[in-house]
DSSP file (Angstrom, degrees, kcal/mol; ACC not computed):
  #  RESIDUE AA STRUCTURE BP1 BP2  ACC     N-H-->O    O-->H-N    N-H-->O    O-->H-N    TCO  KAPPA ALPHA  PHI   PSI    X-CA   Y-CA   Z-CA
    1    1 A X              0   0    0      0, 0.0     2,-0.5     0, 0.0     0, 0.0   0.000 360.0 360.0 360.0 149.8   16.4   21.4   21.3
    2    2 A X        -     0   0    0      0, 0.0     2,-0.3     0, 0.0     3,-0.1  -0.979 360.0-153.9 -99.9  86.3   12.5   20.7   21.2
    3    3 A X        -     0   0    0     -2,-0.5    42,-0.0     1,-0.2     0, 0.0  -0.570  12.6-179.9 -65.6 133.8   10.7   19.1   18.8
    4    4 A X        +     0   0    0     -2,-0.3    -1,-0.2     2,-0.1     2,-0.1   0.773  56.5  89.6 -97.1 -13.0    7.0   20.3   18.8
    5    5 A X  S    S-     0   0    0     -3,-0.1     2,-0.2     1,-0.1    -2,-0.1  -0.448  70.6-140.5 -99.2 159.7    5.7   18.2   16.1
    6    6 A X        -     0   0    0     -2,-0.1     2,-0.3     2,-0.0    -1,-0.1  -0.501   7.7-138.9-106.1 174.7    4.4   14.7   17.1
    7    7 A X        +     0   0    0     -2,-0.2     2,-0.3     2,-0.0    42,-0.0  -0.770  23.7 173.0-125.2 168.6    4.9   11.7   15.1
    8    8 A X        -     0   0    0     -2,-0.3     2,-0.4     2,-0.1    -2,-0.0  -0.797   7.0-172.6 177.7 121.8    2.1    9.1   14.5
    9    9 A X        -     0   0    0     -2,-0.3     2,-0.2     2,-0.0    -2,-0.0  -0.925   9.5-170.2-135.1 122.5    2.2    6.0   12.2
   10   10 A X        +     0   0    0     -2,-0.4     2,-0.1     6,-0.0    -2,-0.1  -0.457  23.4 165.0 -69.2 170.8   -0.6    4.0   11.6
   11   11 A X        -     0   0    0     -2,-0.2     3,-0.1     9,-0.0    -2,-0.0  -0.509  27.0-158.0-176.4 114.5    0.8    0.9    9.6
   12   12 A X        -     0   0    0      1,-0.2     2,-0.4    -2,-0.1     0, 0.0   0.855  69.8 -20.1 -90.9 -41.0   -1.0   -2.6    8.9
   13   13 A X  S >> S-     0   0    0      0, 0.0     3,-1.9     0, 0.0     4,-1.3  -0.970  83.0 -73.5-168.2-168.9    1.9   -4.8    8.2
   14   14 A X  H 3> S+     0   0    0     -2,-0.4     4,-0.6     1,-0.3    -2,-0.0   0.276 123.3  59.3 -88.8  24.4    5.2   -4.8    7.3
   15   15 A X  H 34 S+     0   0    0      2,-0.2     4,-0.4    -2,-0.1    -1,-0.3   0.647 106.7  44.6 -67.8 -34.3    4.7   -4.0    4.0
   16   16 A X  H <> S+     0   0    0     -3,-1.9     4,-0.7     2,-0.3    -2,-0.2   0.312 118.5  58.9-142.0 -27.7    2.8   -0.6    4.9
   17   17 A X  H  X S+     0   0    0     -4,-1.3     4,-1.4     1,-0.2    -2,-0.2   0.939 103.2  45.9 -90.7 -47.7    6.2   -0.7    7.4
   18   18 A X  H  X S+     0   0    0     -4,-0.6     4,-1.8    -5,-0.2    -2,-0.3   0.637 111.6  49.3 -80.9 -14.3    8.6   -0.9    4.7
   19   19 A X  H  > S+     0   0    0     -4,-0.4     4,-2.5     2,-0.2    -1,-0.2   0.655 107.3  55.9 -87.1 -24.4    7.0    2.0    2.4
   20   20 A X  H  X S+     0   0    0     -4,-0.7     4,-2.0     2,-0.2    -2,-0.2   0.915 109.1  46.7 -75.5 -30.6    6.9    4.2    5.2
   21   21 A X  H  < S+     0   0    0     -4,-1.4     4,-0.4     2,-0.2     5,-0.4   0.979 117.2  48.9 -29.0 -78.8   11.0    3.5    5.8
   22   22 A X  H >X S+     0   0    0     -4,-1.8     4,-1.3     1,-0.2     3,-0.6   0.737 108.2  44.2 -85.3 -12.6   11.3    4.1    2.3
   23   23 A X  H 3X S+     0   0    0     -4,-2.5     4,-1.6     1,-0.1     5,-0.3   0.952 120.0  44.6 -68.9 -41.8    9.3    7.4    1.6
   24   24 A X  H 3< S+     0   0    0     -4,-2.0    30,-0.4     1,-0.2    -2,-0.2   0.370 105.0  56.2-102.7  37.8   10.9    9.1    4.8
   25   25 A X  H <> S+     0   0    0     -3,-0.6     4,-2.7    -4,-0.4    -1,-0.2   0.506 114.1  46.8-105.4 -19.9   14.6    8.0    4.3
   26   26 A X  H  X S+     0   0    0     -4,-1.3     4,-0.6    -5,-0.4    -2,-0.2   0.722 112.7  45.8 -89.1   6.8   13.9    9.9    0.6
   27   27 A X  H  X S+     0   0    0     -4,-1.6     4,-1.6     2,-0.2    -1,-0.2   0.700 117.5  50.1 -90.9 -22.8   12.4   12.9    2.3
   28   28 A X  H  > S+     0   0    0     -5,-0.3     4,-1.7     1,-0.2    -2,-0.2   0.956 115.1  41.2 -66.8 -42.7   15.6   12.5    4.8
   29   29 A X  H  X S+     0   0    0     -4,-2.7     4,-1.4     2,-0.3    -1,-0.2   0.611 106.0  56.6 -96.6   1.1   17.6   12.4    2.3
   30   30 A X  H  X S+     0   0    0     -4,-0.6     4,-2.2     2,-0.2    -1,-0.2   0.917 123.3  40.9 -66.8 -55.9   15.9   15.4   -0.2
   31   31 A X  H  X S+     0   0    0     -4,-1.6     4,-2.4     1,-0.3    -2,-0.3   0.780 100.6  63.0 -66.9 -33.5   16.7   17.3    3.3
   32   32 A X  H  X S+     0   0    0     -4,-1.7     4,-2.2     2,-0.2    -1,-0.3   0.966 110.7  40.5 -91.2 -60.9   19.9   15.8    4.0
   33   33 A X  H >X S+     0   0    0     -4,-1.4     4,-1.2     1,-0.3     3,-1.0   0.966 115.1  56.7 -70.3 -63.1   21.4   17.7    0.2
   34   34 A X  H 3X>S+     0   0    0     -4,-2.2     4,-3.0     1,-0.3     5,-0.7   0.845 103.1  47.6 -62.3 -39.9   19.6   20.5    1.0
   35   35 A X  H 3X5S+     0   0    0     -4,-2.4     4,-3.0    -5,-0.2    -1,-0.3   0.949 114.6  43.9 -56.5 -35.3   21.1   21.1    4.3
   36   36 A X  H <<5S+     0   0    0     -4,-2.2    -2,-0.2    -3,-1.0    -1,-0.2   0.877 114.1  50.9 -97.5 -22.2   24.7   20.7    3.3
   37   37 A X  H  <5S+     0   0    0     -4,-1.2    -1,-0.2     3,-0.0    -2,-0.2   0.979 136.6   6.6 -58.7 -67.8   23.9   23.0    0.0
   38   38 A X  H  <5S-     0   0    0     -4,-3.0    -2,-0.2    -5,-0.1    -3,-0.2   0.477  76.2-161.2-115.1  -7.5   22.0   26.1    2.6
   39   39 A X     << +     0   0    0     -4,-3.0    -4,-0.1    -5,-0.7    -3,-0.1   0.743  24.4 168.2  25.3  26.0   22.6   24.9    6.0
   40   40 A X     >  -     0   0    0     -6,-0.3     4,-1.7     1,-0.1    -2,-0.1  -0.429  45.8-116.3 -72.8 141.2   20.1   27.0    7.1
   41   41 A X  H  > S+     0   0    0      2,-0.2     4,-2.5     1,-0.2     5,-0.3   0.802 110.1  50.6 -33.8 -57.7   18.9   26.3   11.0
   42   42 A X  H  4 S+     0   0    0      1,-0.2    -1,-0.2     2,-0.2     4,-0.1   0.851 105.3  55.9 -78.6 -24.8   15.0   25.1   10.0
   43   43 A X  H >> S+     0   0    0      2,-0.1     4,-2.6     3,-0.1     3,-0.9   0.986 107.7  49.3 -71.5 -34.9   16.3   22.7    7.5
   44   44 A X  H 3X S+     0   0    0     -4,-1.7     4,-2.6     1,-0.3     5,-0.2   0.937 112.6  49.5 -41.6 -51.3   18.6   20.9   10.5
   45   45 A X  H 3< S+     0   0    0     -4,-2.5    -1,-0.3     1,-0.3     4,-0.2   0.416 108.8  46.2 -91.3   5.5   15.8   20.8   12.6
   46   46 A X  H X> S+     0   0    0     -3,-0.9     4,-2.1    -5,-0.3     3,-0.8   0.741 109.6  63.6-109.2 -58.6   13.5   19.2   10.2
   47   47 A X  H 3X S+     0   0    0     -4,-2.6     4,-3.2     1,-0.3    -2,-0.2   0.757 104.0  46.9   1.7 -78.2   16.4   16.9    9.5
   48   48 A X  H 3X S+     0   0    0     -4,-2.6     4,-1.4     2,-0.2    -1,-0.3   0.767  99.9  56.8 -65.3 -34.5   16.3   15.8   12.5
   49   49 A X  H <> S+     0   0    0     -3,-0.8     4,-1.0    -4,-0.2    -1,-0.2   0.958 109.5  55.0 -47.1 -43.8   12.9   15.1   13.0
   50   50 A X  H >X S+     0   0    0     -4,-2.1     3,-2.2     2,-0.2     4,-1.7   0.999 106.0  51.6 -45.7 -70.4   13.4   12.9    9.9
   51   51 A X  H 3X S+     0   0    0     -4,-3.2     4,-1.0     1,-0.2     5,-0.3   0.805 111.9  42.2 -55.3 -67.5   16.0   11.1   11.4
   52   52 A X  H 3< S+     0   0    0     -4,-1.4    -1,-0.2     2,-0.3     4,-0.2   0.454 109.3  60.0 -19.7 -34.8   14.1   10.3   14.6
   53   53 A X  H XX S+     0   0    0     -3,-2.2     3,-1.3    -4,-1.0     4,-1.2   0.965 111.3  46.4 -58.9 -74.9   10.9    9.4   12.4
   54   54 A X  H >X S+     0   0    0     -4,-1.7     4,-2.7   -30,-0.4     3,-0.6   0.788 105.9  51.1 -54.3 -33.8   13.3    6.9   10.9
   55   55 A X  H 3< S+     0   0    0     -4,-1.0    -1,-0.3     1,-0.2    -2,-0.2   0.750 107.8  60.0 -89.3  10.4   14.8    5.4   14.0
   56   56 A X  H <4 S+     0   0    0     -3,-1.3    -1,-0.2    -5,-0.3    -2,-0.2   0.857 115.5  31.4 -50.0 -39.3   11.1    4.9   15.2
   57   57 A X  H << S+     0   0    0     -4,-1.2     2,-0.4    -3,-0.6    -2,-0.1   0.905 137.4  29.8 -89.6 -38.2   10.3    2.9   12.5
   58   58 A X    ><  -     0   0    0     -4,-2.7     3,-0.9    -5,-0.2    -1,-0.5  -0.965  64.1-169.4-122.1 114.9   13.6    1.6   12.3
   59   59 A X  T 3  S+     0   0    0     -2,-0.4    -4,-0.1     1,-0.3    -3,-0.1   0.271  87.6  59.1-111.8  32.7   15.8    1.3   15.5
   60   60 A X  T 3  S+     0   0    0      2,-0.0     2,-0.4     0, 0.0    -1,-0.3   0.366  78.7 102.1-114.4  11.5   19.1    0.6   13.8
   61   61 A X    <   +     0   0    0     -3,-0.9     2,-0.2    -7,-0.2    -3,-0.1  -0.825  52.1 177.8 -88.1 120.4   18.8    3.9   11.8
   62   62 A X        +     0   0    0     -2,-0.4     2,-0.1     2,-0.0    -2,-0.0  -0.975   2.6 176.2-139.1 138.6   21.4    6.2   13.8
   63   63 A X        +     0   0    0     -2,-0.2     2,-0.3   -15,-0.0   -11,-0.1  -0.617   4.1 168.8-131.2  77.4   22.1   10.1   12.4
   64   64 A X              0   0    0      1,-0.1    -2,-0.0    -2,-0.1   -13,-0.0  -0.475 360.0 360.0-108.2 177.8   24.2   12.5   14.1
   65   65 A X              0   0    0     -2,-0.3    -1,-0.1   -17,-0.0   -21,-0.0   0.356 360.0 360.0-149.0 360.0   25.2   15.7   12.5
């Protein structure tokens, strides 16, 4: 699989580090109940972009599915 979309975090200090962690582990995880509710194909793969987003920021964040 291919992600096309690119990821880009500007971020000033680890404060700015730690709200970006915590808005896109609750967009992972908005996704994460929605997948297992519809399983539908485009929510997985936006999943996963989430998860990837997160172990960028964070590289002890591990997701598999």
């Amino acid at each position: 699989m291919k992600l096309s979309k690119e990821v880009l975090f500007q971020l000033e200090d680890d404060e700015d580090l730690q709200a970006a962690i915590k808005r896109i582990q609750d967009e992972f995880l908005d996704l994460y109940s929605l997948y297992q509710k519809m399983g539908s194909t485009w929510i997985k793969e936006e999943l996963l972009h989430k998860a990837y987003e997160l172990h960028v920021l964070d590289s002890s964040f591990t997701f598999h599915i």
